[in-house]
N, C-alpha and C positions, 0 to 999 in steps of 0.2 A: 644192189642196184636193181635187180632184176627182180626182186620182191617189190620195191619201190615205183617199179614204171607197171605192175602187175594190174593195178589199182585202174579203172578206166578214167574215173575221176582223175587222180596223179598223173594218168598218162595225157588226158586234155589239157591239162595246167601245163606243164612241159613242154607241150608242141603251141599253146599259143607265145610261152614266153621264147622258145624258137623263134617263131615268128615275129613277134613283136619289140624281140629285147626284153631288158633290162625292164621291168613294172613295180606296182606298189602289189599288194596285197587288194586290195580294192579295186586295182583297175584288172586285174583276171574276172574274167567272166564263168565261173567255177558251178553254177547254180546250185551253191549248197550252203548252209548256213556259218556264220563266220567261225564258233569254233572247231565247226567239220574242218572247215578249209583249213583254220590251224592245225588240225592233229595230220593233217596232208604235208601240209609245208614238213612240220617236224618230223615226219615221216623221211621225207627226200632228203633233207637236211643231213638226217642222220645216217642216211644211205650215201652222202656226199653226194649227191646228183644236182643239187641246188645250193648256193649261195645266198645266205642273208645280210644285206649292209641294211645297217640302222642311222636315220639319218632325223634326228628331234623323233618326233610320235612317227614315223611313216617308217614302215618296213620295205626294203626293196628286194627282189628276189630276182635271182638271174643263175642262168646255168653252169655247172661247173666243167663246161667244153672243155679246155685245156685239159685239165686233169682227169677227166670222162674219155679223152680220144689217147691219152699216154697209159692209161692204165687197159681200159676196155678198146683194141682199136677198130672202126667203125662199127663198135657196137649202135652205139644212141642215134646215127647214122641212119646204121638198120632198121630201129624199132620206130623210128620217127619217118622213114619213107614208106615204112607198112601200114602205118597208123593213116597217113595220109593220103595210100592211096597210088603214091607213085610205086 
């Protein structure tokens, strides 16, 4: 996980779907080209940090909180009020 949030890219993806919820792939504002952003996603993914539901063509990607705060506890907590600031 900590390799996964390591990335500043990964770590912007992460704190905007904090914020915003539940997104597609498309509506992250990532500035980076679409298959960077894929090898992002599949990064977190496989680090379990991120959830992917497949719904027709559109990929949705949302945090895996529950099982992020049971296993690590306030870790993502931590790294996302540093990130931001608070």
């Amino acid at each position: 996980m900590l390799y996964a949030l390591s990335d500043p890219v990964r770590l912007s993806i992460v704190a905007e779907i904090s914020r915003i919820g539940e997104s597609t792939c498309g509506g992250i504002d990532a500035n980076v080209v679409k298959s960077t952003l894929s090898h992002h996603v599949r990064t977190m993914r496989e680090a379990g940090v991120v959830q992917v539901r497949v719904q027709g063509t559109q990929r949705f990607l949302s945090i895996r909180t529950a099982d992020l705060e049971e296993r690590f506890p306030g870790l993502l907590s931590s790294i996302l009020n540093a990130y931001n600031g608070s």
